[in-house]
Each structure stands twice: as structure tokens, then as C-alpha cells.
C-alpha angles and dihedrals in degrees: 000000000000125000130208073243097053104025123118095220091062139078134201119231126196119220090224088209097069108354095259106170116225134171127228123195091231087168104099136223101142139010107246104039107179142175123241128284101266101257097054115074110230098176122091103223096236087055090250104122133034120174121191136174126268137192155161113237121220099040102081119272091225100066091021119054128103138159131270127180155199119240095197091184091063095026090240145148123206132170124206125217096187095064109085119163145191121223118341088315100149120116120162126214099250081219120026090031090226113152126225121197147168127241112175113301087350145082130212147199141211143180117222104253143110093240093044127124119199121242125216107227097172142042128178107237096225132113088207129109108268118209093180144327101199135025089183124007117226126173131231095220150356089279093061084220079137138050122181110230138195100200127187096202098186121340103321110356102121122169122152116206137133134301116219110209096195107042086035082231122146111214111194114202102184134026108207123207085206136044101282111178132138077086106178128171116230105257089232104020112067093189094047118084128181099212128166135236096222137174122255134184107236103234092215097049102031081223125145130225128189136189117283144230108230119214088270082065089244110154093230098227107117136061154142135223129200125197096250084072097258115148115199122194109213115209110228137225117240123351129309102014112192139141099061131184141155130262108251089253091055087238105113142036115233124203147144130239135165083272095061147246097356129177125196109201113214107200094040104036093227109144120181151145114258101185118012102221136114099251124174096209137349151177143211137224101235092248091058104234104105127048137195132200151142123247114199107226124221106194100111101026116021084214134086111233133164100267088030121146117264136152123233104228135190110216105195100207085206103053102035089229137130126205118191100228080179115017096186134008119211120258086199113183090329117115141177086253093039101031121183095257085214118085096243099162114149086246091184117196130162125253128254097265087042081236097116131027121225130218146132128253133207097189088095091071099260126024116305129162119260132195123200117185109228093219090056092043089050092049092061087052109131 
């Protein structure tokens, strides 16, 4: 079987700061080829299967965007049409590499070949406008019967709760007086959910509204949400939290702030900063020792903007030490006055196997999926 390493519709690619090896999937279906949003797995564990997003600027991402993927047995790429999808709703079997997806009020499955048609397994009974039912898919269990959702029915009804594959039945949980999304299910706790106060522009009104700062002084950004209906706030640590996911042993809560890489752990109380940065998103091994994450750079515009320059960056727990895998991503012709209307952040996550890390890169003139293979990354370490 093919490897990122060994497959013909990669290329490596050579950080010319400190010889970091990386791999770009240079062979086109689409023009915009991107990896998963952080949180969703995208990686079959065996390396056979790898989906990616794919889409047509200038036509819009939020109408446009499907899935393509790479078949590493056959050393193929394929894209699929008939994968639209809503938000950053992917999320693929670790096993079978069967992808599941949101359109609208709906979810979808597919099975990773070229002759393959998606089906539909779930559809919200509302005759509401739906505005969306998953930012992220994750599933309750192994058998992917259920999938946690964060649904907008009409301008301001939000609720997250559980989908039920099998009775077609949606189960909120939890009615929310605000926009609450980033809704993932605890990976070992099935009545547990990590799910995000975040801001939303009103569609009647055209007014924005952003995530408060209650009277403690607490950013209200993080919470979780059991199935009994109970909503807890969590107090961060540092400034801005945001990007949020659970450690692989549902343990413990991940985010970023302006004071770095932090974890809450919910059964111990321990709450503490692992690498003091200013990161934009990041991911965990799920052993915890080596993370991965993406640093917008200002040394050009002293402004974050979509397009905007950044580094992807390995930070090795055990060593203390950090390697650029990318030490700066290409702005290209994208400005803050003139921003990429795609979300191309580098968005890195490890794979499945924790054996590769996933990202996307702008320094091929546009958005295109990378691969960088941890034990090469590590052996540049200094």
C-alpha cells in the first residue's frame, strides 16, 4: 500500500528554515483541496483512506464544497459530487472509512469508492428553516447509530441532543437561550457533550452578537452539557479561549487562549497551561505528549484576517521543545481589506494512528492538503 511518503499524487516539500519534510497533494480534482476542520478525523487508522474537501472559488464555500478523497491502496484520487456538506460536518469511520456529513436538516453517509452514491440515514422532523444540525459530527459509539448535534431551527431556536440513526428520532438535551455549536460528544462518556457559546449574525436583523463577559468576569465560551439538561459554564485560563476538543480519554477539555495550549480536567479539577503560546487552533496525540498547532504571524499586518500568514508548529511535551514544520504560510494576493472568503486555516490535527499530522497549506498559491510524518518532524528536532 501507498504512503503520503511513497504515492505518486504527492510531493515533498522541504521547510527551507530547518529542513522539515512535508507532503502536498499536488494531484488535482478540485481547486481548493483541503484538510478537515481540527476536531473530525479524516484518516482511516490503517492509512487507507484519506477525504479531504474540495471546492470551486469563486463560487461560495458555503453552497460549494464536497469531499474528495484518496484511495492509498490504489494509489487513487476521486471527488464526489454528490457530497455536499454544511459547516465543518465530516467526520470518517477510523475503520471502515466510511464518511459521514450534513446537508441542511439531514446526515449522510458514504462508502469510500469511485462508484459509490451517498444515502441520506437521518432527517430532522421540523418544518422550520434549518440553518444547520452539526458543526462537527461525532459519534456516541463504535456503531455510528448516533450522532451528537448543535441545531439553529429558524432565526434563534438552538437546542443540542442526540440523533438516533435507527428510530429517526432527535433528543435535545439542552435548549440554549444563546447560539451554542462546536458540539462534541465525550469520546468515553456518551452523556457528556464539549459545546461552545459562539457569536452569530441574526438574519432578520442583519445584527451581530458576540460572546460575553458575565459579572465574574468569565469569557463565556466554554461549556459542557449532560443529558439530564444541565449546562456548566468552565472558567478559562488566559484571554479569548476558543477551538476547543476532548483528549482522546474524555478526561480532559482542550483549548486555546492568548496564554497558550490549556486542559481542564474534568474528574480531577486540575486545570493548567501545557505550552504558553498564542496559538489559533491545535491537537493532541492521544497520549498527550506531542502537540500540534498553527501561530498566526504579524509581521506583515498586525491584524488577523482569513488568508493571513501563520506557521504550523510541533510542540514535544517531553522535550520542551518546539520544530516549525511550516515556518510561514503564504498570504498570497489575500489582504485584510481583500480576505480569502474560504476558511483556509491550517487547521493541523493528527491522524488516526497519530502517525501523520494534517493540515492545509497556502504556499501553493491557493489551499491544498499537507501531510507531515511525526518521526521525520521529531528528527529535526534541535
Amino acid at each position: 500500500m501507498y504512503t503520503p511518503e511513497t504515492s505518486s499524487l504527492f510531493e515533498k516539500r522541504v521547510n527551507p528554515q530547518n529542513g522539515a519534510i512535508y507532503y502536498v497533494l499536488t494531484a488535482k480534482v478540485a481547486s481548493f483541496q483541503q484538510g478537515f476542520y481540527f476536531v473530525n478525523n479524516s484518516m482511516t487508522a490503517d492509512g487507507r483512506y484519506l477525504w479531504f474537501y474540495a471546492s470551486f472559488p469563486p463560487m461560495h464555500h458555503a453552497d460549494c464544497r464536497m469531499l474528495g478523497f484518496v484511495h492509498f491502496a490504489e494509489d487513487s484520487i476521486s471527488l464526489c459530487p454528490d457530497t455536499l456538506f454544511n459547516a465543518a460536518s465530516p467526520w470518517v469511520h477510523p475503520v471502515t472509512g466510511e464518511v459521514y456529513f450534513t446537508w441542511e436538516n439531514m446526515i449522510f453517509k458514504r462508502k469510500p469508492h469511485k462508484d459509490a452514491r451517498s444515502e441520506m440515514i437521518f432527517k430532522l422532523k421540523s418544518n422550520r428553516l434549518t440553518k444547520g444540525i452539526a458543526t462537527h459530527l461525532t459519534p456516541l459509539d463504535d456503531s455510528c447509530n448516533k450522532f451528537f448535534l448543535d441545531i439553529r431551527e429558524g432565526n434563534s431556536d438552538f437546542s443540542v441532543g442526540v440523533a438516533d440513526i435507527s428510530s429517526g428520532e432527535y433528543e435535545p438535551w439542552y435548549r440554549s437561550p444563546f447560539f451554542m455549536n462546536h458540539a462534541q460528544i465525550n469520546p468515553k462518556n456518551p452523556d457528556l457533550a464539549l459545546c461552545a457559546y459562539d457569536g452569530y449574525t441574526d438574519i432578520e436583523t442583519g445584527i451581530s452578537h458576540w460572546i460575553p463577559t458575565n459579572a465574574q468576569g468569565i469569557y463565556e465560551r466554554l461549556w459542557t452539557v449532560e443529558k439530564s439538561g444541565k449546562a456548566t459554564l468552565h472558567a478559562p485560563i488566559g484571554k479569548m479561549p476558543s477551538h476547543e476538543w476532548w483528549s482522546s480519554d474524555g478526561t480532559k477539555i482542550y483549548y486555546v487562549s492568548q496564554s497558550g495550549i490549556n486542559y481542564k480536567n474534568i474528574e480531577t479539577g486540575e486545570h493548567k497551561t501545557v505550552h504558553p503560546c498564542d496559538p489559533w487552533h491545535a491537537h493532541t496525540t492521544k497520549d498527550e505528549t506531542l502537540y500540534v498547532y498553527d501561530d498566526v504571524l504579524y509581521d506583515k499586518y498586525p491584524v488577523w484576517y482569513r488568508g493571513c500568514s501563520c506557521a504550523v508548529r510541533l510542540f514535544n511535551a517531553k522535550t520542551g521543545k518546539v520544530t516549525d514544520i511550516v515556518s510561514r504560510m503564504s498570504e498570497n494576493n489575500w489582504t485584510p481589506e481583500n480576505p480569502c472568503d474560504y476558511h483556509i486555516d491550517p487547521h493541523p490535527r493528527f491522524s488516526e494512528n497519530g502517525k501523520y499530522i494534517i493540515f492545509t497549506t497556502s504556499n501553493e498559491g491557493g489551499a491544498d492538503l499537507a501531510i507531515a510524518n511525526v518521526e521525520q518532524i521529531l528528527r529535526v528536532e534541535k
